[in-house]
C-alpha positions in Angstrom: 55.7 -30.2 111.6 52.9 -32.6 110.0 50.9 -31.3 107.2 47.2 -31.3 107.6 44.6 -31.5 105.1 42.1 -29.2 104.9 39.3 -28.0 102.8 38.8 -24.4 101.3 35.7 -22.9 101.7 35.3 -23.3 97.9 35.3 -27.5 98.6 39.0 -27.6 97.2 41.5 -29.4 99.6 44.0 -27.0 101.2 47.6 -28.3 102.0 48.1 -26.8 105.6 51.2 -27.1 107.4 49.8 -26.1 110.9 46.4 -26.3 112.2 46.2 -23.2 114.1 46.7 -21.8 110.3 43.2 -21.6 109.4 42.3 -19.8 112.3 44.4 -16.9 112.2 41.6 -14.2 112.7 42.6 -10.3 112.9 42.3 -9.0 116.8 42.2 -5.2 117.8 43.6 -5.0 120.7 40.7 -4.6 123.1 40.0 -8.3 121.8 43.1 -9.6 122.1 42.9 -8.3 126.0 39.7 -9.9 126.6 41.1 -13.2 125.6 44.1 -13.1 127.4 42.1 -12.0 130.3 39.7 -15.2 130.6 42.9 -17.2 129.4 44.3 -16.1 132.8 41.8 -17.7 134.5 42.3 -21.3 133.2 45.8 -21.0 133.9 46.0 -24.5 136.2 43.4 -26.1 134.3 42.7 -28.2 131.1 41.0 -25.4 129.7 44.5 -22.8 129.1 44.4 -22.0 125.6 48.5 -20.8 125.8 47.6 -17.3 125.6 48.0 -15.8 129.1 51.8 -16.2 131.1 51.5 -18.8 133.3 55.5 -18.9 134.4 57.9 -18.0 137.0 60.4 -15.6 136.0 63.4 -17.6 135.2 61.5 -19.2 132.5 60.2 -16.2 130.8 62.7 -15.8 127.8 62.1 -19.2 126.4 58.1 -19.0 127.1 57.5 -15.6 125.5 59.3 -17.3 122.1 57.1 -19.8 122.3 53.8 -20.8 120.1 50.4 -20.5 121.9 50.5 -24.5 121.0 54.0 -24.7 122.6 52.7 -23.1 125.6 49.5 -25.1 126.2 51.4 -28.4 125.6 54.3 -27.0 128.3 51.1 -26.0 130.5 50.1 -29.3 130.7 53.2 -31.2 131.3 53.6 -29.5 134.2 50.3 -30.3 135.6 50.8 -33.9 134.9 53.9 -33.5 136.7 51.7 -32.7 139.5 53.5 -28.6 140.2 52.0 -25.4 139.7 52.6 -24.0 136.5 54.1 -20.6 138.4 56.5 -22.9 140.3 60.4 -23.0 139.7 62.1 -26.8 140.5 64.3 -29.5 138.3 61.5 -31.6 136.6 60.1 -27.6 135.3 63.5 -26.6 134.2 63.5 -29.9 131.9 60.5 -29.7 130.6 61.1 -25.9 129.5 64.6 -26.9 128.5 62.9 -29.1 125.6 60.8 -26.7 124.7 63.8 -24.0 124.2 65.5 -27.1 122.0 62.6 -27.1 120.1 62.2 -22.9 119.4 66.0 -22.8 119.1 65.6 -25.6 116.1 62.8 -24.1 114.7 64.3 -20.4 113.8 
């Protein structure tokens, strides 16, 4: 992971080691729902935010592991691939196959 600097809100710089860091904001649940909600409808588009599942069954295990960030960037692989992201076929499986190399590495 690269380390990003950032600034405090007192002007001091912050050493950051993920982006979506500084915007860690407390949701109640009704919140969190609401999101997810209009996250479901960018699913397919350049808008996803990696919130909402997007993926066929056989892929859930790795997905659900995965990073909001991890999810987006899968997201949009698979568009660019030119599939659905709620489709199952060899070029998904490799795509989701790196990303469970990645999560597996990471714990």
């Amino acid at each position: 992971m690269k380390n990003i600097l950032e600034y405090n809100t007192d002007g001091n710089e912050a050493n950051l080691t993920d982006a979506a860091t500084c915007y860690q904001v407390p949701l109640t649940y009704n919140a969190f729902a609401a999101i997810r909600e209009l996250d479901l409808q960018f699913v397919g588009t350049d808008q996803y935010m990696g919130i909402a599942y997007f993926w066929h069954h056989d892929y859930k295990f790795t997905l659900r592991q995965a990073t909001p960030r991890q999810r987006r960037i899968t997201h949009h692989k698979i568009l660019r691939a030119g599939f659905k992201p709620h489709e199952k076929n060899k070029t998904i499986t490799k795509i989701i196959e790196k990303l469970d190399t990645q999560i597996t590495n990471r714990m």
